[in-house]
C-alpha positions as CSV (number, residue, x, y, z in Angstrom):
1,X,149.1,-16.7,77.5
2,X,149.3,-14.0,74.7
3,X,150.8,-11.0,74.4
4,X,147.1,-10.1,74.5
5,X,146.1,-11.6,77.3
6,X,148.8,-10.1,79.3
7,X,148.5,-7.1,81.2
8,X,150.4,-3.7,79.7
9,X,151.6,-2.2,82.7
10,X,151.3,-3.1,86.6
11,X,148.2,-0.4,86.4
12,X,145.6,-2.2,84.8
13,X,146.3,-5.1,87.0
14,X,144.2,-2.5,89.8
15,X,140.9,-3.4,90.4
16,X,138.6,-0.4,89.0
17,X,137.0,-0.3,92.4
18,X,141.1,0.3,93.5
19,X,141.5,3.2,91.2
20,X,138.4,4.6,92.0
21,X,139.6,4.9,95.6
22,X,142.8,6.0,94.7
23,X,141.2,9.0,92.4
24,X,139.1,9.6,95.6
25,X,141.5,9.8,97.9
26,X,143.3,11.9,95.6
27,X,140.3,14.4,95.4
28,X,139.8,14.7,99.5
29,X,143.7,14.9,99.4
30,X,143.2,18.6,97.2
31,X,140.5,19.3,98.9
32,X,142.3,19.4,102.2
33,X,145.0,21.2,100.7
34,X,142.9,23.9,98.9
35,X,141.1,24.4,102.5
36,X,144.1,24.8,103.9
37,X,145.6,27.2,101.8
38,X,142.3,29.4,102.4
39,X,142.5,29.0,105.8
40,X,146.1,30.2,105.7
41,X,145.7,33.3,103.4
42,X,142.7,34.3,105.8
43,X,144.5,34.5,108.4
44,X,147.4,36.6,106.6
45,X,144.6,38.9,105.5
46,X,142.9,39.4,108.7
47,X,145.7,39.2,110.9
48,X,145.7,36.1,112.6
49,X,145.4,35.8,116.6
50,X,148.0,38.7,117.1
51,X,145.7,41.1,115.1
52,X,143.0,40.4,117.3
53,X,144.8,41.2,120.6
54,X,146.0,44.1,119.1
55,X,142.3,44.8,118.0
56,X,140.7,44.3,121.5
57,X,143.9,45.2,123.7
58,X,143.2,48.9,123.5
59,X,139.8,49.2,124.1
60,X,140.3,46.5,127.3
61,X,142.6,48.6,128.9
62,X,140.3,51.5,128.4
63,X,137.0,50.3,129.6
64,X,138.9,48.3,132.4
65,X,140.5,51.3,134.3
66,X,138.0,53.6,133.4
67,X,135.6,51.0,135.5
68,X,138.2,51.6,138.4
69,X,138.6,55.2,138.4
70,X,136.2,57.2,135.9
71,X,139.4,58.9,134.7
72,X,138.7,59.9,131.0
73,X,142.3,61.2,130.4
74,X,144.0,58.2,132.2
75,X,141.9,55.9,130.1
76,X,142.3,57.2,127.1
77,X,146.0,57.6,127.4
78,X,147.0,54.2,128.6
79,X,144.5,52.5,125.6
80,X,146.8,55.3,123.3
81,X,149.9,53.6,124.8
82,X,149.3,50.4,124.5
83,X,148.8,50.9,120.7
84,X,152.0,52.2,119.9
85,X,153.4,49.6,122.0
86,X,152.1,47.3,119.8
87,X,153.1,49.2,116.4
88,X,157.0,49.7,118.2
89,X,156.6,45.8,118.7
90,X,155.9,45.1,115.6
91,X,158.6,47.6,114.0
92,X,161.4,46.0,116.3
93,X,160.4,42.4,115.0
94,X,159.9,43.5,111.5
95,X,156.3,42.5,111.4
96,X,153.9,43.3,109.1
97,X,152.6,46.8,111.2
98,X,149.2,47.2,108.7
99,X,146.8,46.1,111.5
100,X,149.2,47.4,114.5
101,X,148.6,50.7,112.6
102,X,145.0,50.6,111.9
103,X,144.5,50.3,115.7
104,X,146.4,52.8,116.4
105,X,144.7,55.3,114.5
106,X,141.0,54.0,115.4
107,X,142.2,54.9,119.2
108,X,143.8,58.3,118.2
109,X,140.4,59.2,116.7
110,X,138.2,57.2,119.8
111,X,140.7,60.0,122.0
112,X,140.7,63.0,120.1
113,X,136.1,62.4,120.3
114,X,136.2,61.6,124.0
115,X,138.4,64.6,124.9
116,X,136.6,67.1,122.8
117,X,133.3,66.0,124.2
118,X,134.0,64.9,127.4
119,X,132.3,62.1,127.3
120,X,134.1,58.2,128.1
121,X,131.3,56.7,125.6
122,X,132.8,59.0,122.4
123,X,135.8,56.9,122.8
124,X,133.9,54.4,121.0
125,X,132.0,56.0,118.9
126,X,134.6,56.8,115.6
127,X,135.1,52.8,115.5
128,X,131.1,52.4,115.6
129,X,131.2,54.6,112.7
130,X,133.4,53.1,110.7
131,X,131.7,49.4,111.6
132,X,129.0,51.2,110.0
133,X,130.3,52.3,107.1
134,X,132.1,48.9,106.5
135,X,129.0,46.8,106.7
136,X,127.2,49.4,104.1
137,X,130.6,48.9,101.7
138,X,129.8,45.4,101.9
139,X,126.5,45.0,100.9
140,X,126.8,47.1,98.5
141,X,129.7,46.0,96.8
142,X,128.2,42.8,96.6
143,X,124.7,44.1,95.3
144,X,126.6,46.4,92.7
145,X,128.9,42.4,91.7
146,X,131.8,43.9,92.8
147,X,132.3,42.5,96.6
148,X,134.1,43.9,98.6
149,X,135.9,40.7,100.1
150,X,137.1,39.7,96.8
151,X,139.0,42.8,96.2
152,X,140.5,42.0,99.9
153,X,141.5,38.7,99.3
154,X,141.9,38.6,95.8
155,X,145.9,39.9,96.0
156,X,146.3,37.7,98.8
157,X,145.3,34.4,96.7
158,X,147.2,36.2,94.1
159,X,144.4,36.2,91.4
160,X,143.5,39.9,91.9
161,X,140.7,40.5,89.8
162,X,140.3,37.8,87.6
163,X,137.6,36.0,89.9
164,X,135.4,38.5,88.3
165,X,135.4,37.5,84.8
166,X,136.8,33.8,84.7
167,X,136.3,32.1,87.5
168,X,132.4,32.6,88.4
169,X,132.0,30.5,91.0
170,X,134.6,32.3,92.8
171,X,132.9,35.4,92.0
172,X,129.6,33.9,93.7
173,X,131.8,32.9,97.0
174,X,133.2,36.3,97.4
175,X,129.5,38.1,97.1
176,X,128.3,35.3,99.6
177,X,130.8,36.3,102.0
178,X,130.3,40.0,101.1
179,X,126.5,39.5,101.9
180,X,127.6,37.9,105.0
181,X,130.0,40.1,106.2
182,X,127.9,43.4,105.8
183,X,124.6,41.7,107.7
184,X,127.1,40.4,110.5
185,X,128.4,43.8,111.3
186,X,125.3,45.7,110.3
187,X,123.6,43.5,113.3
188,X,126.5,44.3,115.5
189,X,125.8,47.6,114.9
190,X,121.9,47.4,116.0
191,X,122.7,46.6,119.2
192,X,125.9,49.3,119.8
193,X,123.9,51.8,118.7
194,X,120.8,52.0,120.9
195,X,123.1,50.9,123.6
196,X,125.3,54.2,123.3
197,X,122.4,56.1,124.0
198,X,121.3,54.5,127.1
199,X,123.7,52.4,128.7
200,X,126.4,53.8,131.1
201,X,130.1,53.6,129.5
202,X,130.8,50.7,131.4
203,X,128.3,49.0,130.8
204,X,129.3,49.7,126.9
205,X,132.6,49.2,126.9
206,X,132.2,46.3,128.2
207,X,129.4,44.5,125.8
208,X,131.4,46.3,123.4
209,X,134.5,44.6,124.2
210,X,132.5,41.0,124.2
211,X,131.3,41.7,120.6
212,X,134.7,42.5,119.6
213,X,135.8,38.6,118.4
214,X,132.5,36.6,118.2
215,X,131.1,38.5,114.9
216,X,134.3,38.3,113.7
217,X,135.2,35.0,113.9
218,X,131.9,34.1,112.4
219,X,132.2,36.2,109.2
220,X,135.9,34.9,108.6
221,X,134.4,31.4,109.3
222,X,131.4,31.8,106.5
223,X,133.8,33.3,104.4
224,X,136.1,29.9,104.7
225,X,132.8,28.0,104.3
226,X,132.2,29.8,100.9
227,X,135.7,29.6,99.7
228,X,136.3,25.9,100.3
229,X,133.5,24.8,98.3
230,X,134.1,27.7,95.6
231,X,136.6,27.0,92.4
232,X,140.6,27.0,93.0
233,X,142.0,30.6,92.5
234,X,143.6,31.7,89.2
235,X,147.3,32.2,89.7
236,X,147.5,35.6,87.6
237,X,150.9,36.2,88.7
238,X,152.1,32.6,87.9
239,X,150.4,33.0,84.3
240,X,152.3,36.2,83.7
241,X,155.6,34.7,84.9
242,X,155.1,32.0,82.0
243,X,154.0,34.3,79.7
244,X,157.7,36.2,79.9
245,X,159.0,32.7,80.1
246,X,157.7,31.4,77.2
247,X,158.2,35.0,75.3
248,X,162.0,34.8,76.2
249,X,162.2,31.5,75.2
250,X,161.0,32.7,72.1
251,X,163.3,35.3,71.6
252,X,166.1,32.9,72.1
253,X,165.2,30.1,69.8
254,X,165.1,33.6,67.1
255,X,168.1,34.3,67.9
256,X,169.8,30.7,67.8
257,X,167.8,30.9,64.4
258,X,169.3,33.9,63.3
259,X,173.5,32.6,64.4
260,X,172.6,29.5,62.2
261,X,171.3,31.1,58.7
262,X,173.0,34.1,59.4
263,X,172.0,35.0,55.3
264,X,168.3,34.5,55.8
């Protein structure tokens, strides 16, 4: 045998069919990790399992004791409570308090309506509100090419902005799961809203509570869907690291330059 006949390295001894399953295996291996890493920063954006107890917990507690006694002012205190509870739990652990806090103040304002009215049912009504208004941001963001879920999760993936000029197919995931988002909640809302108006507050709270997780977990779910199949992020902050790598390193080799033709 020659040295043409014999193989160059123990590679091309691989049947193509072989290297073809390897590269495939290879692909589903980044795949899996790219879904995984979405899944991941999802759930550090939208506060995991915790952040939806701490997003229900209150508004439990109210509807549930209100059911027992009609007591507005015990309600309303213990669902006030339980919040900073929650933010003092956080604190002590050294948590991140973002959605401990944002609970807290959507009770403060559900108190502060159903004391000045004096109606149980205003307890709900600042966070319908704000739903609302979220689902409008949403759609609109997305209409307008700016949605509103990239500028969420685009710090989180730590490619801020850049989805919106060079990475388009991220751009398209992020206005999918915009679009998704706002109709989601804007449905949630068409049922809260006529409901407010003629169902008793227990009867509320309580469909309120059940619509709590559902639409929720099924926008963060779509908004997985989108991103798995959608480009890989652009590390901006990685890129700007080697940029003052590369720029140092520049700086150095002019300097060695300089110590050896110190007359040039």
């Amino acid at each position: 045998m020659t040295s043409l006949d014999k193989p160059t390295s123990e590679t091309d001894q691989h049947h193509p069919a072989d290297r073809q399953s390897a590269g495939g295996r290879h692909a589903a291996q980044q795949d899996a990790a790219s879904k995984a890493v979405t899944e991941a920063a999802l759930f550090e954006a939208f506060g995991g399992v915790r952040g939806m107890v701490e997003t229900v917990l209150p508004g439990l507690l109210f509807v549930t004791i209100f059911t027992i006694n009609k007591d507005l002012h015990v309600s309303a205190i213990a669902a006030l409570a339980v919040s900073l509870a929650l933010v003092v739990v956080r604190l002590i652990r050294r948590d991140t308090v973002k959605h401990a806090f944002s609970g807290v103040f959507g009770v403060a304002f559900g108190v502060v309506f159903a004391m000045m009215t004096g109606n149980a049912k205003d307890f709900y009504l600042p966070g319908m509100l704000y739903t609302l208004g979220l689902a409008t941001a949403y759609l609109v963001t997305a209409a307008a090419g700016v949605p509103l879920i990239g500028l969420i999760l685009g710090p989180v993936f730590k490619e801020n902005l850049s989805w919106r000029t060079r990475n388009p197919g991220r751009k398209k995931a992020y206005t999918k799961a915009s679009y998704a988002w706002g109709l989601i909640l804007l449905t949630k809302c068409a049922i809260l809203f006529p409901l407010y108006w003629w169902a008793d507050t227990t009867q509320f709270g309580w469909v309120l509570i059940a619509l709590k997780i559902p639409p929720f977990l099924l926008a963060v779910y779509l908004t997985w869907v989108f991103l798995a199949k959608a480009p890989p992020p652009i590390d901006v902050f990685a890129e700007m690291e080697a940029e003052e790598k590369a720029e140092k390193d520049r700086k150095a080799e002019q300097a060695a330059a300089a110590l050896r033709n110190p007359d040039a």
